[in-house]
KOLKELUM-440107 format. One record per residue (C-alpha): residue number from 1; residue in one letter; chain; x, y, z. Coordinates in Angstrom, 1 decimal. Layout:
# residues N
     i   aa   ch     east    north       up
   NUM    A    A        X        Y        Z
...
This chain:
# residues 324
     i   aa   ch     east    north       up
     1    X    A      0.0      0.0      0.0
     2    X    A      2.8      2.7      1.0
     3    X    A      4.0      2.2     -2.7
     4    X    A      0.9      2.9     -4.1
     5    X    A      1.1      6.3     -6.1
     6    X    A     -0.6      9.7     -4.0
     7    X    A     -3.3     10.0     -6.0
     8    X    A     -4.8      6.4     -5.6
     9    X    A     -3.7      6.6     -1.6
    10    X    A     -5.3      9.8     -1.3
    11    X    A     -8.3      8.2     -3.3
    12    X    A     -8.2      5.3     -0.6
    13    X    A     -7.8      7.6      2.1
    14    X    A    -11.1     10.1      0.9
    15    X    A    -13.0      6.5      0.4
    16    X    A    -12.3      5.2      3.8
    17    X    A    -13.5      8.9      5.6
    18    X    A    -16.4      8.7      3.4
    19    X    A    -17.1      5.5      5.1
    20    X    A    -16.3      6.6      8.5
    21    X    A    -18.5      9.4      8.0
    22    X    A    -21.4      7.2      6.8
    23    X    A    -21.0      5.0      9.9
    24    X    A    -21.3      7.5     12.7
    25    X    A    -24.3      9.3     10.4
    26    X    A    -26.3      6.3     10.2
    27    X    A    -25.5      4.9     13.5
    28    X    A    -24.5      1.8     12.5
    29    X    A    -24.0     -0.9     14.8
    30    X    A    -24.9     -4.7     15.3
    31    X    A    -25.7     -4.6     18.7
    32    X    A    -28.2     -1.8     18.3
    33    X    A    -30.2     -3.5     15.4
    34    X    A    -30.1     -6.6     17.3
    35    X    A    -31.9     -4.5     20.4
    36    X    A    -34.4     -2.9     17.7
    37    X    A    -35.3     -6.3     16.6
    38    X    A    -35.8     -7.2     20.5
    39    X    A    -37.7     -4.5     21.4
    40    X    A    -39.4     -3.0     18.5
    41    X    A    -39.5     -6.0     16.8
    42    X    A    -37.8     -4.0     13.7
    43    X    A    -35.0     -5.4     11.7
    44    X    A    -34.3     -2.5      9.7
    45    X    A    -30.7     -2.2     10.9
    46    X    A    -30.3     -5.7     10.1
    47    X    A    -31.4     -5.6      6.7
    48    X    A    -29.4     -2.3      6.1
    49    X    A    -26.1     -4.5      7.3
    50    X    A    -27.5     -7.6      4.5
    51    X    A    -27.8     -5.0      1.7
    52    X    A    -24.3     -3.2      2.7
    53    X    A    -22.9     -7.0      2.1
    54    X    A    -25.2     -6.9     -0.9
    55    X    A    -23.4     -3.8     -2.4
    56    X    A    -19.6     -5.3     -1.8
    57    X    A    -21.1     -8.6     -3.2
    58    X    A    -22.8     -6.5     -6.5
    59    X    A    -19.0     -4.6     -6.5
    60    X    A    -17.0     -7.7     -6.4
    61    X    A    -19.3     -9.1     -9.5
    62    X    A    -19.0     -5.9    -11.6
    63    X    A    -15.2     -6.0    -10.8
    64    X    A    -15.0     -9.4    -11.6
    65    X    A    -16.7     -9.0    -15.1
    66    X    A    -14.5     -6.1    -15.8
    67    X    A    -11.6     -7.9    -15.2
    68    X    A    -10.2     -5.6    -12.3
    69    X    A    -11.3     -7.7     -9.0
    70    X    A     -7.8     -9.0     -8.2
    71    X    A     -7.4    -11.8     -6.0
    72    X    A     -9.9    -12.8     -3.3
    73    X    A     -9.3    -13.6      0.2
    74    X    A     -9.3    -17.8      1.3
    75    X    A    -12.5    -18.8      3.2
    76    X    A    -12.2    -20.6      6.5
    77    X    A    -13.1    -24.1      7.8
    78    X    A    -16.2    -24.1     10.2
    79    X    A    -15.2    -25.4     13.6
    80    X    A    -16.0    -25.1     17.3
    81    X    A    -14.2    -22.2     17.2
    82    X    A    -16.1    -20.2     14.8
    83    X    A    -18.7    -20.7     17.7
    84    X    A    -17.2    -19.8     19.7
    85    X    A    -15.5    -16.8     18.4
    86    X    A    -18.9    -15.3     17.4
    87    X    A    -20.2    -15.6     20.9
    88    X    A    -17.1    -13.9     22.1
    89    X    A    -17.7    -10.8     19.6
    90    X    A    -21.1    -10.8     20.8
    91    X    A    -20.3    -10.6     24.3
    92    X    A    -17.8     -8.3     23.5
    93    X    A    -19.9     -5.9     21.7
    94    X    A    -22.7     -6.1     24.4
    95    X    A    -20.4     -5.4     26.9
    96    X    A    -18.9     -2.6     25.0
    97    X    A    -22.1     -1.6     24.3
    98    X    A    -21.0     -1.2     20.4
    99    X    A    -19.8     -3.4     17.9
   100    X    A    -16.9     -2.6     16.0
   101    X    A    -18.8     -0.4     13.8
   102    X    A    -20.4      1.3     16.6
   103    X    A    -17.5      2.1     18.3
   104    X    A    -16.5      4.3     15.5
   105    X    A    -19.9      6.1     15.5
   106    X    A    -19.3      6.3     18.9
   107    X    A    -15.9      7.9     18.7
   108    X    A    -17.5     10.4     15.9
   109    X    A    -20.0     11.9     18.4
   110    X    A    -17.2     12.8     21.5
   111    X    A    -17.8      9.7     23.3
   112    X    A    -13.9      9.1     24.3
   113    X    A    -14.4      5.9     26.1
   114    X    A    -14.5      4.4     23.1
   115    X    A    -10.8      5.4     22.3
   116    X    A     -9.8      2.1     24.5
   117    X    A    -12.2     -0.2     22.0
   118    X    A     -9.3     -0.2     19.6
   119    X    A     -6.6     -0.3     22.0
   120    X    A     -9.0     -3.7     23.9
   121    X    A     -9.0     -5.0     20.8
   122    X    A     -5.1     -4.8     20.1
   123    X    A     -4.8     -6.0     23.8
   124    X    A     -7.3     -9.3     23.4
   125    X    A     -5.6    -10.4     20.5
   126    X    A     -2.3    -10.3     22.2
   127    X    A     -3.8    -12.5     24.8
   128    X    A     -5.2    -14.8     22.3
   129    X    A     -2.0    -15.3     21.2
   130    X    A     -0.3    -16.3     24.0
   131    X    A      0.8    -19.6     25.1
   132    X    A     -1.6    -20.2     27.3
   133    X    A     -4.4    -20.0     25.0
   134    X    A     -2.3    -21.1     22.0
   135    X    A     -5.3    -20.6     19.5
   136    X    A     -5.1    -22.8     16.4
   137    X    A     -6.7    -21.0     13.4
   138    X    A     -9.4    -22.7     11.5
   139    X    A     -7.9    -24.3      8.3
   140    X    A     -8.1    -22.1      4.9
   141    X    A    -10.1    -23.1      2.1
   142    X    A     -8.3    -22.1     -1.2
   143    X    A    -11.5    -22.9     -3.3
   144    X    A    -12.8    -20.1     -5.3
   145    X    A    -15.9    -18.0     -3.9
   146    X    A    -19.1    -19.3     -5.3
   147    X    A    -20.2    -15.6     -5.6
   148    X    A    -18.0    -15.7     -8.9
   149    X    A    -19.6    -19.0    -10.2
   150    X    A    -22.3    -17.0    -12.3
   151    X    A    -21.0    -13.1    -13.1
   152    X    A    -22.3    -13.4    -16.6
   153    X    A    -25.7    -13.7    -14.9
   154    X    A    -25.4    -12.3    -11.3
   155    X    A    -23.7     -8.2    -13.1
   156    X    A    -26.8     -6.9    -14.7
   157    X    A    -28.8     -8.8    -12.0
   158    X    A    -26.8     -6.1    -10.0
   159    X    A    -27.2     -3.2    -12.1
   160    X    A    -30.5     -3.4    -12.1
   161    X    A    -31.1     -3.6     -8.3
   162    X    A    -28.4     -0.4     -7.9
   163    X    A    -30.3      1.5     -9.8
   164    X    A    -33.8      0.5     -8.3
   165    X    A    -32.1      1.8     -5.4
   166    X    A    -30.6      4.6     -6.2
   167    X    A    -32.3      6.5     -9.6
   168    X    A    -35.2      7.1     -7.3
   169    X    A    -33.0      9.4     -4.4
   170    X    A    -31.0     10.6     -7.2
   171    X    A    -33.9     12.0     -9.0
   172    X    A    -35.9     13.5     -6.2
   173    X    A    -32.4     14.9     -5.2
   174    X    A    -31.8     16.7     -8.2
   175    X    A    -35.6     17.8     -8.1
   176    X    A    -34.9     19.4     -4.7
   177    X    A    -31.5     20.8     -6.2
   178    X    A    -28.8     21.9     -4.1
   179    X    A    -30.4     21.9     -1.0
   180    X    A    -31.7     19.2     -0.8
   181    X    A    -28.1     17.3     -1.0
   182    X    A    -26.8     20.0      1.9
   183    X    A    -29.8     18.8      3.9
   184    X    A    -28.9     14.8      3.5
   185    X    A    -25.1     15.9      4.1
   186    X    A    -26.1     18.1      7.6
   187    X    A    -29.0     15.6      9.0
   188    X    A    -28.0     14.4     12.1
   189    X    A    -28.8     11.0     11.5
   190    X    A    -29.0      9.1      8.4
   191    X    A    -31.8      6.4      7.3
   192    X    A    -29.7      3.0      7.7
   193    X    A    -29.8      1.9      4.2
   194    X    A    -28.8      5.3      2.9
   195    X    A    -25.9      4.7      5.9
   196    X    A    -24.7      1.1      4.7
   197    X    A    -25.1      1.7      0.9
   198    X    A    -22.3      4.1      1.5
   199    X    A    -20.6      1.7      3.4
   200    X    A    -20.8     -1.2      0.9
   201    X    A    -19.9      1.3     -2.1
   202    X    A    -16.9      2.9     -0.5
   203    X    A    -15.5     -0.5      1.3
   204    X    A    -15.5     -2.2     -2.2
   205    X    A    -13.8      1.5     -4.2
   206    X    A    -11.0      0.9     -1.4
   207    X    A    -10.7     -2.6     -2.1
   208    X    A    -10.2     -2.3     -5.2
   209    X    A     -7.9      1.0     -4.9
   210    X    A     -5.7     -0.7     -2.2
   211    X    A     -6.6     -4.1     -1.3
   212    X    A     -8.6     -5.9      1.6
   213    X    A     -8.7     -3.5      4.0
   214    X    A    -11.2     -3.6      7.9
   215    X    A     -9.8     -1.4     10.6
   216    X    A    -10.0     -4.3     13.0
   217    X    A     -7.5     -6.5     10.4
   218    X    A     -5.0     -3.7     10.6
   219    X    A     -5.3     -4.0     14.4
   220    X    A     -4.9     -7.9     14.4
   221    X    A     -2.0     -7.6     11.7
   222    X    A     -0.2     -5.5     14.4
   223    X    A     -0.5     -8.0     17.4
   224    X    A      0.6    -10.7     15.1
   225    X    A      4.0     -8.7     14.3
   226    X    A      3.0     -8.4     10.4
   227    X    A      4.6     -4.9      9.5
   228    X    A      3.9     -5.4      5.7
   229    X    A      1.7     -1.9      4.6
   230    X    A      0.9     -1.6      8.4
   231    X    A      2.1      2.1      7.9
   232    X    A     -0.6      2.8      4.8
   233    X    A     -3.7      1.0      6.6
   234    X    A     -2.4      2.8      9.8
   235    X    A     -3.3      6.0      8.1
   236    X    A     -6.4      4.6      6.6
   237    X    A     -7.9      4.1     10.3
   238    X    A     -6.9      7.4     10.9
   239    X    A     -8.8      8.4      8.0
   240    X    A    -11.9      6.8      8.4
   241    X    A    -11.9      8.1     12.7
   242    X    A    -11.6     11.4     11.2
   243    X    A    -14.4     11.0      8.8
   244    X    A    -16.3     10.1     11.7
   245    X    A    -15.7     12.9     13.7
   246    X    A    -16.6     15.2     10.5
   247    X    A    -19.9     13.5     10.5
   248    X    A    -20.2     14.1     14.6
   249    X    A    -18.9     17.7     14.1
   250    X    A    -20.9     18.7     11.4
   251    X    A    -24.0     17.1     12.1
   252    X    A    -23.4     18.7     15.7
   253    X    A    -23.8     15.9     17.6
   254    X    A    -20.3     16.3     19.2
   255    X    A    -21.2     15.7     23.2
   256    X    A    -17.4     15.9     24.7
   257    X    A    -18.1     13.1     26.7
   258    X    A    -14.9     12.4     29.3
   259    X    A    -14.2      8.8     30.0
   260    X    A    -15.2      7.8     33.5
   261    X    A    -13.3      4.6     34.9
   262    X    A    -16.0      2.2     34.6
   263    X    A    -16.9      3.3     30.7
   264    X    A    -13.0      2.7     30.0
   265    X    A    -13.2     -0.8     31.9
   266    X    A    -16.4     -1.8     29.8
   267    X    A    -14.8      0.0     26.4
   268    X    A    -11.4     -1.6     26.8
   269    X    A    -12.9     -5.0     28.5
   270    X    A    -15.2     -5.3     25.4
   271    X    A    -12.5     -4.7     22.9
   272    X    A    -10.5     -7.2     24.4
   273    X    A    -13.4    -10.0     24.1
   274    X    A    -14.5     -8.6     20.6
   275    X    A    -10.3     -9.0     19.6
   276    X    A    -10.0    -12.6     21.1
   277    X    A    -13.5    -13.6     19.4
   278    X    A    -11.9    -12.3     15.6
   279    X    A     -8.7    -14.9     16.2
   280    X    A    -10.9    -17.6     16.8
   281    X    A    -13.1    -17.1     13.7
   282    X    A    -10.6    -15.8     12.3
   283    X    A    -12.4    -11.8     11.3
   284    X    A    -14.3     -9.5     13.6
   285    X    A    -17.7     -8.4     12.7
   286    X    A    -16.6     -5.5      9.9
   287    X    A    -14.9     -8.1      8.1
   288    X    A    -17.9    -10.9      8.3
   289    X    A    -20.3     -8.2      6.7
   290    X    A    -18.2     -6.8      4.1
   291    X    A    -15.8     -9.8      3.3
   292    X    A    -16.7    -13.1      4.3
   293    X    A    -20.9    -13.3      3.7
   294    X    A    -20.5    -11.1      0.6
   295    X    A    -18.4    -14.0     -0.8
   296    X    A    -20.8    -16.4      0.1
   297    X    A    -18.1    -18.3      2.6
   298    X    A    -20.2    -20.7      5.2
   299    X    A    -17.8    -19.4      8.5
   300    X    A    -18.6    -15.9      7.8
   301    X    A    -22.3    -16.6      7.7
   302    X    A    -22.1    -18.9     11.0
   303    X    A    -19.9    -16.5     13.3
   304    X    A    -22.0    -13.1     12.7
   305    X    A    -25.2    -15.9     13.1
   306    X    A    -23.5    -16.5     16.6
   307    X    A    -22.7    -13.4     17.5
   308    X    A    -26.1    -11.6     16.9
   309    X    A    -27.7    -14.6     18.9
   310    X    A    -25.2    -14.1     22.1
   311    X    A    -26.3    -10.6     21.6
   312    X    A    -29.8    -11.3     21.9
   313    X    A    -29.3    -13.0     25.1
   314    X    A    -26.8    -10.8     27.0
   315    X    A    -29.9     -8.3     25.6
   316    X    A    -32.6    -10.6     27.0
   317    X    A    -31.0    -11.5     30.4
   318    X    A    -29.9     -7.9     31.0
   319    X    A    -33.6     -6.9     30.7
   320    X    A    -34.8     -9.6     32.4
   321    X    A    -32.6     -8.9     35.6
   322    X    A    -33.9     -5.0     35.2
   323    X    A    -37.2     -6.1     35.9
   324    X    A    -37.0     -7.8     39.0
């Protein structure tokens, strides 16, 4: 990535801000659409995460087609640990009270607790990578992703549906003229498609600038000791923070909110679950919706299914207990 020439980093770098910015705008987290499914029996959030992994998916087919997708990333085997490690993100995540996506949202309105997410995150996989634990990874599966077994079919399948989507927003945006884009720029608080469509388009526009590329990889990468491009997708994380903030400052929903002990405990304590959960699978949440269910690979599919149902039940007990 550091060899890449400035104006494809600095393409990266305004893709992955984009993204951030989309993220704290619309909110987007797993464990709150798991709690809006629980308690207003809603899963809008949840179907704004399936079509973000829908976009990457309809990106990766286009690319693929056009000859410019590149290499794809190995699926994983599906083990106990896969389990396992989704019920550890989930647990993470609940006790964080974010995901890794909402921790980023977080971060964009003020909420400074959530600095020590990251830094939990860095710390679990450490951990995980000790010898006391001395995690085994899943074995990789070098077959091709089935998502590429039917491009000639599945691209203006695609096409269609994109512009379905987006002709519609488009054209009552241009009716509205100027305005009406300032207004969608300056809302405090996106719709959650609107949120994740941005999300899906800009994940896949930086994969393909500058390779694979999840915040919570970078962090993993670094606990391992793998230095290769760490310096490029270290300034890609700071890219897509400060994109978040933009979206928090602009949108003024900037709170300045100073980190008592016990929101540092839970931030860092969460982080630290959420990091050891992503070795186990291997991936953390960011990676399973815009990597490994866009590509159609089984693990993926299992460990975010895991994780949204130990969610549910940290969610259900927690209420429970409130109650009495």
């Amino acid at each position: 990535m550091t060899s890449m020439p400035w104006p494809v980093w600095a393409a990266s770098a305004l893709c992955v801000g984009a993204m951030g910015f989309a993220i704290q705008r619309g909110g987007t987290c797993t464990v709150a659409a798991v709690d809006e499914l629980l308690t207003q029996r809603s899963a809008r959030r949840l179907l704004a995460m399936a079509e973000a992994s829908l976009w990457v998916a309809g990106g990766l087919v286009l690319a693929a087609v056009l000859g410019v997708a590149g290499s794809m990333p190995a699926g994983f085997a599906v083990d106990a640990g896969t389990l396992a490690g989704g019920a550890l993100l989930g647990a993470g995540a609940w006790l964080n009270r974010a995901c890794v996506f909402g921790a980023i949202a977080r971060l964009g309105s003020g909420e400074w607790a959530y600095v020590f997410t990251p830094l939990g995150f860095f710390a679990g996989c450490l951990v995980a990578m000790h010898r006391w634990f001395a995690i085994t990874p899943p074995a990789r599966l070098e077959a091709a992703s089935p998502l590429f077994t039917a491009t000639a079919l599945a691209a203006p399948l695609f096409v269609a549906y994109a512009l379905w989507r987006t002709v519609p927003p488009l054209h009552a945006a241009h009716r509205g003229g100027a305005r009406s884009g300032v207004r969608l720029l300056h809302a405090k608080v996106w719709a959650p498609h609107a949120a994740t469509i941005v999300i899906g388009i800009t994940f896949v526009a930086t994969w393909l600038l500058a390779g694979r590329w999840a915040y919570t990889d970078v962090l993993a990468d670094l606990a391992r000791g793998m230095a290769a491009s760490l310096g490029g997708r270290g300034v890609l994380l700071g890219a897509l923070l400060a994109g978040a903030m933009v979206g928090g400052f602009s949108a003024g929903r900037w709170q300045r909110t100073l980190p008592t002990a016990a929101a540092v405990a839970r931030c860092f304590g969460g982080g630290a679950l959420m990091g050891m959960g992503s070795l186990l699978i291997p991936g953390s949440n960011d990676g399973l919706i815009l990597v490994g269910i866009p590509l159609l690979r089984p693990y993926a599919w299992i460990a975010f299914a895991s994780m949204g149902a130990t969610i549910a039940l940290a969610i259900s007990l927690s209420s429970a207990r409130a109650k009495r």
